[in-house]
N, C-alpha and C positions, 0 to 999 in steps of 0.2 A: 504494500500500500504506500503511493508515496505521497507524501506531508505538502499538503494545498500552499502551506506558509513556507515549505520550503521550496518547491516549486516555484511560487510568485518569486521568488529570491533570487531564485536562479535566473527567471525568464529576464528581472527587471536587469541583471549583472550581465545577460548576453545582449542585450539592448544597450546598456553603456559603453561595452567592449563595442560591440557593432559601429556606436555614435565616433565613439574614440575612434575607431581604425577608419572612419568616413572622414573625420577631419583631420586627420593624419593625413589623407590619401587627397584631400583637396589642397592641404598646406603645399605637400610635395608638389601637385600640379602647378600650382601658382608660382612657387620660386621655379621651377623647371622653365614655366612659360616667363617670368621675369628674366632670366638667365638666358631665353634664346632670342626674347627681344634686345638684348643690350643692356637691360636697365641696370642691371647688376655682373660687372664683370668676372670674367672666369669663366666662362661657358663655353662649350666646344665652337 
């Protein structure tokens, strides 16, 4: 049987993770695309 309140725990902590690795993953885009436009140098 598994525990309603531990479940909810879990679901809301892979919703964070999920949120987290989305703005991880837009930060990266955006210096990526800052770096190929110029704005910040060092980019291939």
């Amino acid at each position: 049987v598994v525990n309603p309140a531990g479940g909810a725990e879990r679901l809301l902590a892979a919703m964070g993770w999920l949120r987290a690795a989305q703005l991880a993953l837009a930060a990266a885009t955006a210096g990526i695309a800052l770096v190929r436009s110029g704005v910040v140098p060092g980019g291939p």
